[in-house]
C-alpha positions in Angstrom: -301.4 102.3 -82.1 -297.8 101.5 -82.7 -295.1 104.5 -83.2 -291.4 104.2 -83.9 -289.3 106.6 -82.1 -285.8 107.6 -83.1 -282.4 106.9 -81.7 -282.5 109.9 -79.2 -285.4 108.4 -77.1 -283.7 104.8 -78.0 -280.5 105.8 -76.0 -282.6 108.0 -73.0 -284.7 104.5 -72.5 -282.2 102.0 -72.6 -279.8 104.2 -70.1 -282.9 103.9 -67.6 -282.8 100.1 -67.7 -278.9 100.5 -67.6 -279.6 102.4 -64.1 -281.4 99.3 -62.8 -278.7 97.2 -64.2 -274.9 97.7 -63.8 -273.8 94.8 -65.8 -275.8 95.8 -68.8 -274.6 99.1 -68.1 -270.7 98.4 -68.2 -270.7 96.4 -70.8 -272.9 99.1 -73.6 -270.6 99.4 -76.9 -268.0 101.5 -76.6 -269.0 103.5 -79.3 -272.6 104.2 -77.7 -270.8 105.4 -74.9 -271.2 109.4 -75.0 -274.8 108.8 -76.0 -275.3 106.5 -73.3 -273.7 109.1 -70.6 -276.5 111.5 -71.7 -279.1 109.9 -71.4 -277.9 109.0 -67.8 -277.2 112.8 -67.4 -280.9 113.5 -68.2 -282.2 110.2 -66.0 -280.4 111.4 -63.7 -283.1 114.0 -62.3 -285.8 112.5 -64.1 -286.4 111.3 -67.6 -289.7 113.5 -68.1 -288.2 116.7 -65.9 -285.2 116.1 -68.5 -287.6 116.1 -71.8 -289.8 118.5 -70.2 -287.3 121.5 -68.8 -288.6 123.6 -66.1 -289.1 126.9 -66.5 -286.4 128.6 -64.3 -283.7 126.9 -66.5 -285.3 128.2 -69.8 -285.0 132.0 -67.9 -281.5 131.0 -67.3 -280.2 129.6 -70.7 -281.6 133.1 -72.0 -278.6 134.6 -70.8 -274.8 132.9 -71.0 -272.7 134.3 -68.2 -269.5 135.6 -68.6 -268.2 132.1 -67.6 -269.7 130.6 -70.4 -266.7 131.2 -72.8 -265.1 129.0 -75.5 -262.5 127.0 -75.2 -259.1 129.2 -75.5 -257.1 128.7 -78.4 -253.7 127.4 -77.6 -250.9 130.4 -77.8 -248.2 128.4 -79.5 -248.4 124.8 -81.9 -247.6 121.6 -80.0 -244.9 120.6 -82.6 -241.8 123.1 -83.8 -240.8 126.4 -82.7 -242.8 129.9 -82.5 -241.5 133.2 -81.7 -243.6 136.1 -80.0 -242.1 139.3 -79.9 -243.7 141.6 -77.0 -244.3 145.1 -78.3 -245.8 148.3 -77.2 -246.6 151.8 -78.2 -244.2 153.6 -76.2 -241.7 152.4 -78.2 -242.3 155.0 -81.0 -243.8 154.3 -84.2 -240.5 154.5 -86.3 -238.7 151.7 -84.0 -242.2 149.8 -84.6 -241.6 149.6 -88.3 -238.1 148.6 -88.1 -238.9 145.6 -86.7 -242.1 144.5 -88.4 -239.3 145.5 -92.0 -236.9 142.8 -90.2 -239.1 139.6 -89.3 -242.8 140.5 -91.7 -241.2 137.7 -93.6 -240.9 135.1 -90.7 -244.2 133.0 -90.3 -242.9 132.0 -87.0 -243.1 134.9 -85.8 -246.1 137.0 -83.5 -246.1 140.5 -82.8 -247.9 140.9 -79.8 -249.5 143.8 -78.3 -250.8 143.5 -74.6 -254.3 145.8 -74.6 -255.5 148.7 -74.7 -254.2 152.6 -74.5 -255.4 154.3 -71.9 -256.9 156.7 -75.1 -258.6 153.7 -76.2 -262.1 152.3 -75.5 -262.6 148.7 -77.6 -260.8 146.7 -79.2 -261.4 147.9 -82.5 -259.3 151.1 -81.4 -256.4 148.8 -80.9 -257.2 147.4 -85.0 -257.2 150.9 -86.2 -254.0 151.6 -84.9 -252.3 148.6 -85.9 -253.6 148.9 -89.5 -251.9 152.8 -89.4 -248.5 151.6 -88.7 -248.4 148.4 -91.0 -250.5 149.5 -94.0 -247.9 151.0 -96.2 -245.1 148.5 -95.2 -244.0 146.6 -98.0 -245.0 143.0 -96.3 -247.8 142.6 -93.7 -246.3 141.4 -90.4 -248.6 139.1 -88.0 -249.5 140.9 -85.4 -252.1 140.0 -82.7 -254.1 141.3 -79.3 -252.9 138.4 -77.1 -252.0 139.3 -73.5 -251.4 136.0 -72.7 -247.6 136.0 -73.4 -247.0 139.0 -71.1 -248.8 137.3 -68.4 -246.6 134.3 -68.3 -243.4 136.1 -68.3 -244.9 139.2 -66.5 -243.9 141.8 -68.7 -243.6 145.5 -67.9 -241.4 146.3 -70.3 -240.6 145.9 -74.2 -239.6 145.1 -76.4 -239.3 141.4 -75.9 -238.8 138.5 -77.3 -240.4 134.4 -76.2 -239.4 131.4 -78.0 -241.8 128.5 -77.7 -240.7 125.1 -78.1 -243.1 122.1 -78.7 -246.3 124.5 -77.2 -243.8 125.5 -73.9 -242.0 128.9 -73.4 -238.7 127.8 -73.4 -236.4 130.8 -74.0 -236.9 134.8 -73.6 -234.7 137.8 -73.1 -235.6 141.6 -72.8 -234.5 144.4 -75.3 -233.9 142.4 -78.4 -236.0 140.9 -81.1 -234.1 138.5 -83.1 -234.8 134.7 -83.4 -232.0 133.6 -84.0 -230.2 134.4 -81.1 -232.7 132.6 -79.0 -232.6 129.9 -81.5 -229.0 129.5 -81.2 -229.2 129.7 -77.3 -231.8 127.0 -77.1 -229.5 124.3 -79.6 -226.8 124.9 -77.1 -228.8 123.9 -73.8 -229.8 127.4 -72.2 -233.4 128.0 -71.3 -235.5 130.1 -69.1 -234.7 134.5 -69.1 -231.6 135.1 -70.8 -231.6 138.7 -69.4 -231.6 142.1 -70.7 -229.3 142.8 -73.9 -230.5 146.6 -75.0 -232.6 149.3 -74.1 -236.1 148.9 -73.2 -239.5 151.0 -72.5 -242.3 150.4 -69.8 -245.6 148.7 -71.5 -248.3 151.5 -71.8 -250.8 149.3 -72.9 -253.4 147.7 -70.2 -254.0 143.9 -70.1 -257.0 143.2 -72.5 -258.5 140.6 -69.8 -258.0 143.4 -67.0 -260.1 145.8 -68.6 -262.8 143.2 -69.5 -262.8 141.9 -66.3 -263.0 145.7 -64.3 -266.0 146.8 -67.0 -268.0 143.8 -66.5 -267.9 144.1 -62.5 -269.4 147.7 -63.5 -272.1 146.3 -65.0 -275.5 145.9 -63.3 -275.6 142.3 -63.9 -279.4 141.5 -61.8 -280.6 144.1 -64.7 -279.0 142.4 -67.9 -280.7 139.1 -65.9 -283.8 140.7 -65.8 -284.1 142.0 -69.4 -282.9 138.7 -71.0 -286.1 137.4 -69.2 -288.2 139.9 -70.5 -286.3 139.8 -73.7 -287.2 135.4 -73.3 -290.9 136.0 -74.2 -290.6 138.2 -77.4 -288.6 134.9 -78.8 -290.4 132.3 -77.2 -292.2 130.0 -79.9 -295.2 128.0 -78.5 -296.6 125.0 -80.0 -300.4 125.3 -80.9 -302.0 122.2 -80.6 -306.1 121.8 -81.6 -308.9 121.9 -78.6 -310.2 118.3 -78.8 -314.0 118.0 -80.3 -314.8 115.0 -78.6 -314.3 112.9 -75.3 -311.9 109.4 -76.2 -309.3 107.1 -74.7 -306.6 106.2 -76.6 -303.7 103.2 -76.4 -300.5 103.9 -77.9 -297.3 101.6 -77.9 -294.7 103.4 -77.4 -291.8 101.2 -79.3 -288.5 102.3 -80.3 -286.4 100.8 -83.6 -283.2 100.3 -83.5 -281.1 102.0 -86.4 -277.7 100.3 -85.8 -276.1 97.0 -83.9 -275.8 97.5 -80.3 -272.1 95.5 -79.5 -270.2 95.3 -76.1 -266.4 95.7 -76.3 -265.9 91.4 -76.1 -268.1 91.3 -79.3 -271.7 90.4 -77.6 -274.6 91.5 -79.5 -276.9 93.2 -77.5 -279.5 94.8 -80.0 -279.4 94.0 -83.9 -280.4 97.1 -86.5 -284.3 96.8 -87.0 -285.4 95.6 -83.6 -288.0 97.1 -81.8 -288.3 97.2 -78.0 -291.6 98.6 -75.7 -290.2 100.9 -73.5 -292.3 100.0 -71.0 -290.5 96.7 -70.9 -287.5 98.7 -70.1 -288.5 100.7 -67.7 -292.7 101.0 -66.5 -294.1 104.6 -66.3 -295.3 105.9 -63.0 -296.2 109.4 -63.5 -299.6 111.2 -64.6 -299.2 114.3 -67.6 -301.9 116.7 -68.1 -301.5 118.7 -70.7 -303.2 121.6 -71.5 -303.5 125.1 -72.8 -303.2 127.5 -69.7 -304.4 130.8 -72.0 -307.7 128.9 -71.8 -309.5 129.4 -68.9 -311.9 126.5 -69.6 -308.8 124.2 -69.9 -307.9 126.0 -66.5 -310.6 125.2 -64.9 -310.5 121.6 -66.0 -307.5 120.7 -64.8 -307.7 121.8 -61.0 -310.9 119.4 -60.6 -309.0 116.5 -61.8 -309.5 113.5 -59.3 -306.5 113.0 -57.2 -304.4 110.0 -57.9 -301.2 108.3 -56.4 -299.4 109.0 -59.6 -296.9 112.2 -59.3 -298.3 114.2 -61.9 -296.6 116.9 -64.1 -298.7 119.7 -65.7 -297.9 120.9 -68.8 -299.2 124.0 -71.1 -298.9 124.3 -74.6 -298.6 128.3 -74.3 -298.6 131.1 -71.5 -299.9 134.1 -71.7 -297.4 136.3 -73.8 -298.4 139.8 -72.6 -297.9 139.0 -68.7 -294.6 137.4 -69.0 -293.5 135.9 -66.1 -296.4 136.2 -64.3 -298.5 134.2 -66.6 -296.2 131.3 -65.1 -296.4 132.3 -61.7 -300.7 132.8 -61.9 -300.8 129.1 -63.8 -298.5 128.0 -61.0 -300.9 129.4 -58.2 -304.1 128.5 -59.7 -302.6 124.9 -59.3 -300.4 124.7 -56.4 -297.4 123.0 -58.9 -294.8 123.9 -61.1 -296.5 124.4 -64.8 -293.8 123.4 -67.6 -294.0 124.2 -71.0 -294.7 121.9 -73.8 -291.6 120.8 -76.1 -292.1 118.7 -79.4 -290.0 116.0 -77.5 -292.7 115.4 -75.3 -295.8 115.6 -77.9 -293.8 113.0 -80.2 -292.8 110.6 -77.6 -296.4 110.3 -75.8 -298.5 111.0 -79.1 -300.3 113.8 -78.1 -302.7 115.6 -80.5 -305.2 117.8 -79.1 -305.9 119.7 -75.5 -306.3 118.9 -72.9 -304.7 115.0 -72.4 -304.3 113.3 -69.7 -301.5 110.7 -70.1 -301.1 107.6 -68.1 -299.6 103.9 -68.8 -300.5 100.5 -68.0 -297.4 98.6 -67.5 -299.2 95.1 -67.5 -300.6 95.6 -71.2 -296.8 97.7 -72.1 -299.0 100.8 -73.6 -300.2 104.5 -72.4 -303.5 105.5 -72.0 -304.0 108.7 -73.6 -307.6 110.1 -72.0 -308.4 113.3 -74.9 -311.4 115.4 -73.3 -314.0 117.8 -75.0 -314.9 120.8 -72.7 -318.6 121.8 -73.1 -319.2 125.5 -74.3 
């Protein structure tokens, strides 16, 4: 049998011949580039650990650490000037309004408020209070939780007032608000702290990041690890695939179409739109899969009197037992002395499986895998 597979697998196969060949490697279009790198990335500990994924890593993707943020949004634009003026709540709610009145109509200009009260528990708090004091103001000022400017001028005390120039802090003074100035002192050549020019209050608010940070050193972090594994196997979908009702060996081709021309930078062609390569040619298989369903004793049973063979094998299961959770893995595990992985469509498409339990070699004289199906008597 003959079966196209898609681009994905394309790239993944023709990186492993790019392994065995730096040449080929160096010169790959530049515009296959990133696709290229991750297919090296996953050949990199194995092509079939890489389509497979063990087990541990699915436990660990079921829970994104704290490190695991998004990319931070830039404080200020890379072109023209912003203002941010640094405000707090100690500085009364009537000198507040007086200066949202004076610069609501400025769109390049921040109010910025540094955290939380010490009255406050979540950030919503910090909304509600915000929406008090601007609600009935006859323009809506911008105003933001960023703590970021007072950390890179170290503010304790407000109000005051950065000018950014180009995405850098180029000019800031303490007890005055008013763009201008700074605008005016920037045109003639000053930059850095201007100084103080009125009076100012201490910052009663706590950094944002601070608080974050001290709460989630509180928190019993081997727990929330725990119950996102335990969490893992309510979510977990398994693929069912049918028991096979009779004893055959198949021969599949595993050969990839290409969807688009394959250039180097200099113009060479190196694969045209419609070809179709054996990826055996590229790169011969040496491993043995058994896969299985591990809920099925029988199946079980099957697998651990398997001949032994020179091939490194890799066992895979179609399902684990739900109710045990991470001990089904560790029984299947024991029962076989190896790691067990779990099935992914990746795999079933790229070797043609279609029923339980298969036993998947290759023979890389004849370019094709040998897919042995096997009916378990009752």
């Amino acid at each position: 049998m003959v079966k196209a597979w898609p681009l994905t697998l394309l790239i993944l196969c023709i990186s492993n011949a790019a392994l065995a060949n730096g040449d080929f490697a160096s010169n790959i279009a530049r515009s296959k580039q990133d696709a290229i790198a991750a297919g090296q990335a996953a050949l990199d500990t194995g092509f079939i650990d890489g389509l497979i994924g063990m087990n541990q890593d699915i436990s660990s993707r079921s829970m994104p650490m704290p490190e695991q943020v998004r990319e931070e949004k830039p404080l200020a634009p890379k072109h023209g000037q912003m203002y941010y003026v640094l405000i707090t709540d100690a500085m009364g709610d009537d000198e507040l309004k007086i200066l949202f009145n004076s610069l609501a109509h400025r769109k390049d200009v921040v109010f910025v408020v540094r955290g939380l009260l010490p009255t406050e528990k979540t950030i919503t708090d910090v909304g509600v209070r915000i929406i008090k004091l601007v609600r009935d103001l006859p323009q809506t000022p911008n105003v933001a939780l960023d703590p970021r400017p007072f950390q890179e001028v170290n503010a304790e005390f407000a109000p005051q007032i950065l000018m950014y120039n180009d995405g850098e802090l180029a000019v800031s003074a303490q007890g005055l608000a008013n763009p201008n100035y700074l605008l005016d002192k920037f045109n003639v050549g000053e930059r850095g702290d201007l100084g103080n020019f009125g009076s100012v209050v201490k910052i009663t608010e706590r950094d944002i990041t601070e608080v974050l940070k001290e709460r989630f050193m509180k928190l019993d972090k081997e727990q929330l690890v725990a119950d996102a594994k335990d969490r893992y196997w309510d979510r977990v979908e398994f693929l069912n695939m049918p028991t096979a009702t009779e004893s055959t060996l198949r021969e599949f081709t595993p050969e990839l179409i290409i969807e688009q021309d394959i250039v180097t930078p200099d113009g060479k062609v190196i694969a045209l739109a419609g070809q179709t390569y054996n990826t055996l040619k590229l790169m011969p298989f040496t491993l043995r899969l058994v896969v299985f369903d591990a809920t099925n004793p029988q199946q079980l049973e099957f697998v651990k009197t398997l001949p032994s063979t020179h091939l490194r094998t890799k066992f895979i299961t179609t399902k684990f037992d739900r109710t045990l959770k991470w001990d089904a893995v560790k029984y299947v595990e024991s029962q076989l002395n190896a790691p067990v992985y779990q099935l992914q469509s990746e795999i079933m498409n790229a070797f043609d499986i279609r029923v339980v339990p298969s036993v998947v070699t290759a023979d890389n004289q004849r370019k094709v895998f040998l897919i042995s199906e096997h009916q378990l008597s009752d």
